[in-house]
C-alpha positions in Angstrom: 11.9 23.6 -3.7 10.3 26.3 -4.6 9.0 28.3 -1.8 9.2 32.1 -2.9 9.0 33.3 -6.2 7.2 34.8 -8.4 3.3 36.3 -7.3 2.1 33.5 -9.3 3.7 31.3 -7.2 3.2 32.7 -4.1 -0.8 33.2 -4.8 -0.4 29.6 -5.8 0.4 28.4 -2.4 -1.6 30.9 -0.4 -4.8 29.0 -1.8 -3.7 25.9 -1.4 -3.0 26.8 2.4 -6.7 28.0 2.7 -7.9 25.0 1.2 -5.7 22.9 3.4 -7.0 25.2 6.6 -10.4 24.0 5.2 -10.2 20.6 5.0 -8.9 20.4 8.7 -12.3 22.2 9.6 -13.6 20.1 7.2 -15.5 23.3 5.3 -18.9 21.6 2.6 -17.1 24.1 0.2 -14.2 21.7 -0.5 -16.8 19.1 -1.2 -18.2 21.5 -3.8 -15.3 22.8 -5.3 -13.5 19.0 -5.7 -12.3 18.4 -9.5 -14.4 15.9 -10.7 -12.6 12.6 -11.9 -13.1 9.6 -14.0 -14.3 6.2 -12.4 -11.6 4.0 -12.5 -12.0 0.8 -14.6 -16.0 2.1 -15.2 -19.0 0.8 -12.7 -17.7 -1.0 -10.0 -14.2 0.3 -10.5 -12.7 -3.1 -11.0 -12.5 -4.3 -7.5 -14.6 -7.8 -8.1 -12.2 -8.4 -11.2 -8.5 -9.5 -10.4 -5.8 -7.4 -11.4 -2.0 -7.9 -10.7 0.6 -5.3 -9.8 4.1 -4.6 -7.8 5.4 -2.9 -5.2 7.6 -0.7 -7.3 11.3 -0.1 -5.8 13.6 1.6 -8.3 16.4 -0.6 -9.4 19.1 2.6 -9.4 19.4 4.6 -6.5 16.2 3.0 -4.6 14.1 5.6 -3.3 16.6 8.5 -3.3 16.1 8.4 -6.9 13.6 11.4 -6.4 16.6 13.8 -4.7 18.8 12.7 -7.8 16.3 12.3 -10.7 17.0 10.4 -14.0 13.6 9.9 -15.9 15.3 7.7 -18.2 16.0 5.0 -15.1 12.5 4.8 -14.4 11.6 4.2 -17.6 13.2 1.3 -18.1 12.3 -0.1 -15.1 8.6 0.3 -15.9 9.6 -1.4 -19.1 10.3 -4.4 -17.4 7.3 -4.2 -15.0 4.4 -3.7 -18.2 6.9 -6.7 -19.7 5.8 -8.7 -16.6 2.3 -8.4 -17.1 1.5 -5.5 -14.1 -1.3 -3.4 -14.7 -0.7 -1.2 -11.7 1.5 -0.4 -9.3 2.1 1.3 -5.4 5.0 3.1 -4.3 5.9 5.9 -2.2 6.1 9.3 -2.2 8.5 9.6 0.6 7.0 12.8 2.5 9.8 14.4 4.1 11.4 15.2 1.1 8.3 16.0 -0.5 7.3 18.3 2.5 10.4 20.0 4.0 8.9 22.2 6.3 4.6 22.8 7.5 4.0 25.2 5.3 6.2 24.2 1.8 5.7 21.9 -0.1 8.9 21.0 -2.9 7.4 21.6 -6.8 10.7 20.4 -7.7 9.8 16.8 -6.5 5.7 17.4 -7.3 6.9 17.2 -11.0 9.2 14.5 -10.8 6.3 13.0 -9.4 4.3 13.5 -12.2 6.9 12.5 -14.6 6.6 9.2 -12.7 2.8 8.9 -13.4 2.7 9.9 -17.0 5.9 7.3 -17.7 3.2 4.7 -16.4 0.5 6.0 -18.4 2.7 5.6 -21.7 3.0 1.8 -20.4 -0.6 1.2 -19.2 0.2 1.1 -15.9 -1.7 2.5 -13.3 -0.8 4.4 -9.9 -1.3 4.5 -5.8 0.7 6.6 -4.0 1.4 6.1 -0.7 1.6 9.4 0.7 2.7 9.6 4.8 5.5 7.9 4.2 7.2 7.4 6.8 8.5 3.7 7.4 9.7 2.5 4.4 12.2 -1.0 4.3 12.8 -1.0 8.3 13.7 2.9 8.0 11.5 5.8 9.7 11.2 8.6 6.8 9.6 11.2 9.2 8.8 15.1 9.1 10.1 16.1 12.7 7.3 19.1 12.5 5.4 18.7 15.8 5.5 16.0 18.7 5.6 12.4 17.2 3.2 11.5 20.5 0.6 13.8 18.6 0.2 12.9 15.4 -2.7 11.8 15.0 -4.8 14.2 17.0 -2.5 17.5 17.0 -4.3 20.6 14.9 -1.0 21.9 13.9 0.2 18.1 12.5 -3.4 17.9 10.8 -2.8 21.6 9.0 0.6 20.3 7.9 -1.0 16.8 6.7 -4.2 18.9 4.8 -1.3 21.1 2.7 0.4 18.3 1.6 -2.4 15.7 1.0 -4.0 19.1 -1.5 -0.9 19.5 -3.4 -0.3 16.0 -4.1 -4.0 15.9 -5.0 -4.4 19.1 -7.4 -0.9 17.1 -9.4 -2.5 13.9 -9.5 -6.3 14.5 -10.4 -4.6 15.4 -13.4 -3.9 11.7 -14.5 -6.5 9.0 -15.6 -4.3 6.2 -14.3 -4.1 7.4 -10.5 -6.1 4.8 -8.9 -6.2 6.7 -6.0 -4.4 7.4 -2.5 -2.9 4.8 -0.2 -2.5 6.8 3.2 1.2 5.5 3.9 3.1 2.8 3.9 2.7 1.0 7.1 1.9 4.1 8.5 1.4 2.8 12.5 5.0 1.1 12.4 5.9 5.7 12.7 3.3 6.7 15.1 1.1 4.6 16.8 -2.1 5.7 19.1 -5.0 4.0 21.2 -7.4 2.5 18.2 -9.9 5.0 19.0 -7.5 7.9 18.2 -6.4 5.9 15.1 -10.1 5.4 13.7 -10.8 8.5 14.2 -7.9 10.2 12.5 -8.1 7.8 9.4 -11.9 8.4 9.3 -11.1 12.5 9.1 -8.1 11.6 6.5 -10.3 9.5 4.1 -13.4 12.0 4.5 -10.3 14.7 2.7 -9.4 12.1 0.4 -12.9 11.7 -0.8 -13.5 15.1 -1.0 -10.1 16.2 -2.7 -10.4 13.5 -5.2 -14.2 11.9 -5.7 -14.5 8.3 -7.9 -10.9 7.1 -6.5 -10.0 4.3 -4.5 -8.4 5.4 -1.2 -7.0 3.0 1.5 -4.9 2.4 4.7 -2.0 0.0 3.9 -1.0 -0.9 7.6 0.7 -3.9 8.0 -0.2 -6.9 9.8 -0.2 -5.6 13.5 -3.6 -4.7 13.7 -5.3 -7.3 12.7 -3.1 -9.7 15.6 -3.1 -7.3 18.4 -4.1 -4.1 19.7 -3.0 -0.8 17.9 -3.4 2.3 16.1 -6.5 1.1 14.1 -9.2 -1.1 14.7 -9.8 -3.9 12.0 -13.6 -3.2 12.4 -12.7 0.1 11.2 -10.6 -0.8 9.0 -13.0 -3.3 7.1 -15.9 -0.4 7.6 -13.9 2.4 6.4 -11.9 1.2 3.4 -14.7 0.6 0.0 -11.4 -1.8 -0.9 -9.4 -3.5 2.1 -5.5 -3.9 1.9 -3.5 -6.7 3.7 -0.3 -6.8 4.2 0.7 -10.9 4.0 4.0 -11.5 5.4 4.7 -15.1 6.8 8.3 -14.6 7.4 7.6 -11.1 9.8 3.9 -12.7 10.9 6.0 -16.1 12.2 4.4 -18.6 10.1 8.1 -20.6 10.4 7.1 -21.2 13.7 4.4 -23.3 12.3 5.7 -24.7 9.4 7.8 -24.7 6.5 8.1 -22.7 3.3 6.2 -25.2 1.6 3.4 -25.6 4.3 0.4 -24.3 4.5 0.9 -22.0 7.6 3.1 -20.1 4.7 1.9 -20.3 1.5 -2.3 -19.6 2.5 -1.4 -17.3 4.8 -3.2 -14.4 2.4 -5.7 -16.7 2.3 -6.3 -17.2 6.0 -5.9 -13.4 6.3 -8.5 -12.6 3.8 -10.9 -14.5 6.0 -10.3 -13.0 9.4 -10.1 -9.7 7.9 -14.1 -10.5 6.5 -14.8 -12.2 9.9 -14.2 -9.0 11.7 -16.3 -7.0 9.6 -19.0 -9.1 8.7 -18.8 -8.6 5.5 -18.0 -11.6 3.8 -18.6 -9.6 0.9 -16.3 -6.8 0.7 -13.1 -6.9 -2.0 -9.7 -7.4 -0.8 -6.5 -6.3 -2.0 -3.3 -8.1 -1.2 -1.2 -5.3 -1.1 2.3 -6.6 0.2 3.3 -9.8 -0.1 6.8 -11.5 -0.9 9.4 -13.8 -0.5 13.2 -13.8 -0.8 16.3 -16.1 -0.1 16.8 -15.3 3.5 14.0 -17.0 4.3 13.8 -19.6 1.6 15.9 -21.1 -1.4 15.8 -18.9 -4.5 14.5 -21.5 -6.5 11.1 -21.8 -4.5 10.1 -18.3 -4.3 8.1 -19.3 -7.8 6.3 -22.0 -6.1 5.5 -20.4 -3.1 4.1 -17.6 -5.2 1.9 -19.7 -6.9 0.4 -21.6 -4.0 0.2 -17.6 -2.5 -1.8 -16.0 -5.2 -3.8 -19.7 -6.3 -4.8 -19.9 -3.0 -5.9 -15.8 -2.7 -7.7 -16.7 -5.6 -10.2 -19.6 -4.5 -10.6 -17.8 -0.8 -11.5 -14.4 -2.8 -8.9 -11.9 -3.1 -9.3 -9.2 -6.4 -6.0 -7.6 -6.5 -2.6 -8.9 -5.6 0.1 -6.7 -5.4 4.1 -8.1 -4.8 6.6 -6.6 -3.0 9.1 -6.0 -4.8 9.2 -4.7 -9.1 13.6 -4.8 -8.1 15.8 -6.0 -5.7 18.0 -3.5 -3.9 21.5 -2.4 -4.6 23.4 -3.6 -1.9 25.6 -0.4 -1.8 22.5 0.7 0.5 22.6 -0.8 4.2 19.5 -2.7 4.7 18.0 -5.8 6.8 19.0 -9.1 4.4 15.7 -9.8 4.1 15.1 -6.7 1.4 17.3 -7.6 -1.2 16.1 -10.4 -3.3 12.4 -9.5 -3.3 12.2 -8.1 -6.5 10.9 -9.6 -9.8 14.0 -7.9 -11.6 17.1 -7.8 -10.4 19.0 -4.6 -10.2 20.5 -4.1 -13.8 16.6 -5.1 -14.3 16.8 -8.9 -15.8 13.7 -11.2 -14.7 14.0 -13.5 -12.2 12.1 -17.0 -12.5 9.5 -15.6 -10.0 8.6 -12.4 -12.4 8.3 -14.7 -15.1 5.9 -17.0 -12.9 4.1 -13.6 -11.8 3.8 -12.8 -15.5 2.5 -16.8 -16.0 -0.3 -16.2 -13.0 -1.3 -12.7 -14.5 -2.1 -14.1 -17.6 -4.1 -16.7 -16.5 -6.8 -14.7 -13.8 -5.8 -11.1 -14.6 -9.1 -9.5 -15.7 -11.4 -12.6 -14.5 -14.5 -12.4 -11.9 -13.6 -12.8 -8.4 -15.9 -15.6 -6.8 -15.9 -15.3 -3.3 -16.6 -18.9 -1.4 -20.3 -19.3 0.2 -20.4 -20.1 3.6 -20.4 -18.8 7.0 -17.1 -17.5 8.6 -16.3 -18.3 12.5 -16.0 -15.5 14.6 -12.9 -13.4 15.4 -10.4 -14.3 18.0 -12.1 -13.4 21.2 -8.9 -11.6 21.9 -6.6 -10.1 19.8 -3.0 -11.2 20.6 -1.0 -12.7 18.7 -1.5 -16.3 20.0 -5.0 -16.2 19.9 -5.1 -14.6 16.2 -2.6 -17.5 15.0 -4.6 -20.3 16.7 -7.5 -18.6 14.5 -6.0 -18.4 11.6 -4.1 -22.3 11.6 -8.1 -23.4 12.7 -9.0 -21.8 9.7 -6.2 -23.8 7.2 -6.9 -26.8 9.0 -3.7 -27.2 10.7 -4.1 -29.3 13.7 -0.5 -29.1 15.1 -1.0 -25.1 15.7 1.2 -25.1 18.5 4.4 -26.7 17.3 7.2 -25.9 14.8 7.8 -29.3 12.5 
């Protein structure tokens, strides 16, 4: 890291510290002084066509491959992943490491960052960072700066958020393939807040975003929790916010078993049915979804039907609207690393990066719709749940597939 130096260097920083001390007061001379950048995919920036991506993991060293770098691994696991037929994919830019302390930010790891997103490029692929990163495969990656209880409405934690959120945008305006930001991964599984607090932060954090980095695509990957209870952010705002929504489709951590099996319907249109509510909230039967996370391994289901459920997954994504589908994971995990069972297997590749049966099923359903008009279905949605617990979302959502029996396992 690379915090004194030479005056270049320290000039460098200072400027990117009054721009950051700008964006919390939200200055009109960022606005002005943004980079311009290139509209992704030309007018309409792709989002009524479907495209097909992965979560990528690294198959050697997982995510502590950025603290012991090897360009050459990366390579050929994005090999494997254009081989599949991705066109894009999200990972994570795990932010303690990234941002040691409030007022440094690590060049060392900006460039390997960069390295990341031009090894893409060479392979077509584009990028989304997720950038507060934070919880990442059961794990909290967090700075300890300031008191977790005040992250998302203390000034010192928002000056620490606006220097790293510039930095990482002056590296990756540089590249035609960076879609644009994802705000974390999951971010209110670290810090959660009343909704009010929550909308209000991400509305501050996207208005930076914007600014920062104009003709992008910036988004909130949270996972399923707000849109079946109360917290952190609101799915009206999330729907009203985000010019792309993300959902997070997880039938094993949602409890779809309870409702069915792996083969049922509770489990394989579970995107579906979330694509649905998420539009019934914002009354905007309209508005492009992204299926951002969504997977299956064998702890929750034989190997050998992962394909299949895939299939039903995205076919049924398709008819109810979706645009982009996104799995979770590029690799399975080395299981020298301690991790919940459920984490290994996800992967399209395994870890000395062969494809599984489900990457070449991925690669079968990306040939077939990538690149295709999304056609969203005509008709009225029912209203949300008139609460938003758990129960009441999943009664919604099994009315919605037509599953009489919502109340019962089989």
């Amino acid at each position: 890291m690379k915090i004194h130096g030479t005056r270049r260097d320290f000039l460098r920083m200072s400027s990117r510290m009054v721009a950051a001390a700008a964006l919390v007061g939200e200055l009109p001379q960022i606005v002005q002084a943004a980079p311009k950048a290139p509209v992704i995919d030309g007018a309409g920036k792709g989002l009524m066509r479907h495209r097909f991506g992965v979560n990528y993991v690294p198959s050697r060293r997982w995510y502590y491959c950025y603290n012991d770098w090897n360009l050459s691994d990366i390579a050929r696991d994005l090999d494997r992943v254009a081989e599949i037929g991705a066109d894009h994919i999200r990972f994570m830019v795990v932010w303690p490491w990234f941002q040691p302390n409030p007022l440094a930010v690590s060049t060392a790891h900006l460039d390997r960052l960069e390295q990341l997103v031009r090894c893409a490029a060479e392979r077509k692929i584009d990028v989304l960072p997720c950038i507060y990163t934070g919880w990442l495969s059961g794990f909290h990656f967090n700075p300890n700066f300031y008191d977790k209880e005040l992250f998302y409405t203390s000034e010192k934690w928002a000056a620490a958020q606006a220097l790293y959120l510039t930095e990482l945008a002056s590296r990756m305006n540089r590249h035609a393939n960076f879609i644009g930001f994802d705000i974390g991964n999951e971010i209110n599984c670290n810090w959660a807040c009343k909704p009010s607090e929550g909308d209000a932060w991400m509305k501050r954090i996207f208005k930076q975003m914007h600014a920062l980095c104009p003709g992008r695509i910036h988004v909130n990957g949270v996972d399923h929790n707000p849109w079946f209870r109360e917290t952190t952010f609101s799915p009206e705002a999330l729907m009203a916010q985000q010019e792309m929504v993300t959902l997070h489709c997880w039938p094993y951590w949602t409890g779809a078993g309870i409702h069915g099996g792996h083969l049922d319907k509770p489990y394989t249109q579970l995107p579906a049915a979330m694509t649905a509510l998420a539009r019934s909230y914002g009354q905007a039967p309209r508005k492009p979804i992204w299926l951002q996370e969504f997977g299956a391994c064998k702890a929750e289901m034989p190997e050998a039907d992962v394909p299949r459920w895939m299939e039903l997954a995205i076919t049924g994504g398709v008819a109810q609207g979706v645009s982009w589908f996104t799995w979770w994971a590029s690799h399975d995990v080395d299981r020298r690393y301690e991790f919940n069972e459920f984490e290994y297997t996800l992967g399209l590749m395994t870890v000395e990066n062969k494809i599984k049966e489900q990457g070449r099923m991925f690669k079968r359903l990306a040939e077939t719709y990538r690149g295709k008009p999304v056609i969203i279905p005509d008709g009225a949605l029912p209203p949300p749940p008139a609460q938003r617990t758990n129960e009441e979302t999943w009664r919604w959502l099994l009315e919605w597939m037509g599953c009489k029996n919502s109340g019962s396992a089989k």
